[in-house]
C-alpha positions, 0 to 999 in steps of 0.5 A: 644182391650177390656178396662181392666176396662170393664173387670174388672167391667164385672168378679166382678159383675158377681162374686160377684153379682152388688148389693154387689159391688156397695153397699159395706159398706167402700170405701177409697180413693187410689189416692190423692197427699201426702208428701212424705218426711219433715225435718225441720219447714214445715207447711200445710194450708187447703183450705178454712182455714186462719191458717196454722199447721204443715205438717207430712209425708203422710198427703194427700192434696187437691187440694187447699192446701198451703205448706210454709217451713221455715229456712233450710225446705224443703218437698216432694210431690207426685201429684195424678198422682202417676207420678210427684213428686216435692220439696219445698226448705227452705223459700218457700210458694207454692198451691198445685194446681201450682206443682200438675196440676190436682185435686186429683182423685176421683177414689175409691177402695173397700176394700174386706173382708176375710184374717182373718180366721188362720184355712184355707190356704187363698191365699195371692198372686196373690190376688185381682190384675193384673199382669205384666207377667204370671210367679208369687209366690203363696204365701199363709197363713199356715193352722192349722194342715196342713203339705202339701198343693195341688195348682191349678190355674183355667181359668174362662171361658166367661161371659155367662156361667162363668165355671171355667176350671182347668190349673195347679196343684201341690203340695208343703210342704211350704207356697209357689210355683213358677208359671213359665208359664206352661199354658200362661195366656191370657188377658181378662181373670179371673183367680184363685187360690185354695190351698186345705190343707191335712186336708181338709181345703180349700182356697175357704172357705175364706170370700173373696175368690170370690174376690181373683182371678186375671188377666193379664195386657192388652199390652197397660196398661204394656207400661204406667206403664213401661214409668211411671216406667222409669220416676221416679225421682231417687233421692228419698231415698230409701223409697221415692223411693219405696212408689213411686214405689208402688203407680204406681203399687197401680195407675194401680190395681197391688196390688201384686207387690205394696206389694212386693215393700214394704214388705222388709222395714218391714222384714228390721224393718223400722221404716217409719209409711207411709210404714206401713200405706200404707201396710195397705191400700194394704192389705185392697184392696186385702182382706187380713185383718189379715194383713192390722190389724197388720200394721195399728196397727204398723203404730199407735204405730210408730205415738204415739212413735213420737209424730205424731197425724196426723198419728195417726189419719190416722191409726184410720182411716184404723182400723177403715174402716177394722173394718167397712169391718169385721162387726165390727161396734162398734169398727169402731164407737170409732176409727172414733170418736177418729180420729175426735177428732185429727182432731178438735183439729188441725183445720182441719175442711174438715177432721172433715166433711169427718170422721163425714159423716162417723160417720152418717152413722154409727150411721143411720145403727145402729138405723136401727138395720141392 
């Protein structure tokens, strides 16, 4: 049977073209071992550094990295694995490298443009993802002036000669409608969504549009993600729980349900920057901008209203990558340059080098007038 990343990297060249993908501007790294939880004095030394400072919740960490906690501490991590998830208790002084027993991944996303224009019903859901089953929400932006919408889900046909065949239409006076299998949806295949409002405006005008379609998980894929499901450790909090849960979703490109997974925190007035932080990155990788802005921006004013620079800093990081996503060069420029500075005031040289790469590149293109 097909590899589903064959197909996937098969349907996104042909639809957005092998120069575009490969040569995208602004890559981030999905999958790194991360704290998931701290309460009490619990400090971090970087591989490579001889000083330790203090570990936040949803630091990531490399590989060489050590964890000490002090009276009464203790911290949780996550592994790159997105499976195994352990404890450091009070007292402790552990590497990384002996809990977590492979190096971070080095598998890297592409975050997609679009999600941004308010005039135009962009599709918000099934976005840019795998799916689980083939009965799903389609969830979508209110466009201006709109009071009704049309709905269709088209199947791409094979590669050779990439038409697109209409499944299913119908219409609705919300933002919403349930898919509830009328047409079975087949592995291997690319499928997508048009939302046409009665003022014209059509979901296919979005700047990402090319890269909001979607596709059903392969029979072998669903067994690993389902074991992995089982296998979570519940004794997490709640949110603990749910960031889990969303990272295997996140692991296996199954963007839709790692949101959905998250999203009711939100509505429910969390006040947990990683939730928001991590919604952030979700909404990157789908295309959906508008809102990838809003929570990097929550998940800084949590940060700030706690006293929390690293977390600060890494949601500088995100609007600053959106930023460089949308053109917005300038604007990336200062927040990367206001990361940095976080980063060389807590010794973080490893950080400092990465964000500074990013920096360079920046700074070239513009001398490049590009």
């Amino acid at each position: 049977m097909p590899c589903r990343k064959y197909w996937r990297i098969v349907w996104l060249l042909l639809l957005t073209g092998a120069v575009g993908f490969l040569n995208g501007p602004a890559f981030a790294n999905r999958f790194a071992n991360r704290i998931m939880n701290v309460r009490g004095q619990v400090q971090l030394q970087s591989q490579g550094s001889s000083g330790f400072r203090t570990a936040r919740r949803g630091m990531s960490l490399n590989w060489g990295d050590r964890l000490r906690t002090g009276d009464k501490a203790w911290v949780e991590v996550q592994c790159s694995d997105m499976r195994t998830i352990w404890r450091l208790g009070a007292e402790g002084s552990v590497l990384v490298s002996s809990r977590c027993t492979d190096p971070p991944s080095s598998l890297r996303a592409v975050r997609t443009p679009g999600g941004i224009n308010p005039d135009i019903p962009y599709v918000i859901s099934p976005r840019n993802t795998w799916l689980v089953d083939d009965q799903f929400t389609i969830r979508w932006s209110p466009a201006l002036d709109a009071s009704r919408y049309t709905v269709r889900l088209y199947r791409w046909s094979d590669q050779r000669d990439m038409r697109e065949r209409l499944l299913w239409e119908t219409s609705a006076s919300e933002t919403q409608v349930e898919y509830t299998g009328a047409f079975p949806l087949e592995e291997g295949r690319y499928y997508s969504i048009e939302v046409i409002a009665d003022t014209g405006a059509s979901s296919n005008a979005d700047e990402g549009a090319a890269k909001s379609g979607f596709e059903l998980l392969f029979p072998e894929d669903r067994e690993v993600l389902q074991a992995d499901l089982i296998a979570l450790n519940p004794d997490l909090s709640e949110e603990g729980f749910a960031l889990s849960l969303a990272g295997l979703y996140l692991r296996e490109d199954v963007l839709a349900e790692a949101i959905a997974v998250l999203e009711p925190f939100v509505e429910a007035g969390t006040d947990n920057l990683l939730i928001y932080q991590t919604l952030g990155d979700l909404y990157s990788y789908a295309g959906l901008n508008a809102l990838s802005l809003q929570h990097y921006d929550q998940a800084q004013s949590l940060a700030i209203a706690h006293h929390d620079s690293v977390g600060e800093a890494l949601a500088k990081l995100g609007l600053a990558e959106v930023n460089l996503t949308l053109g917005n060069r300038r604007q990336a420029l200062r927040l990367f340059m206001q990361a940095k500075a976080v980063y060389e005031n807590l010794g973080d040289d490893r950080q400092v080098a990465v964000i500074q790469g990013r920096i360079n590149f920046l700074e070239s293109v513009n001398r490049r007038g590009d």
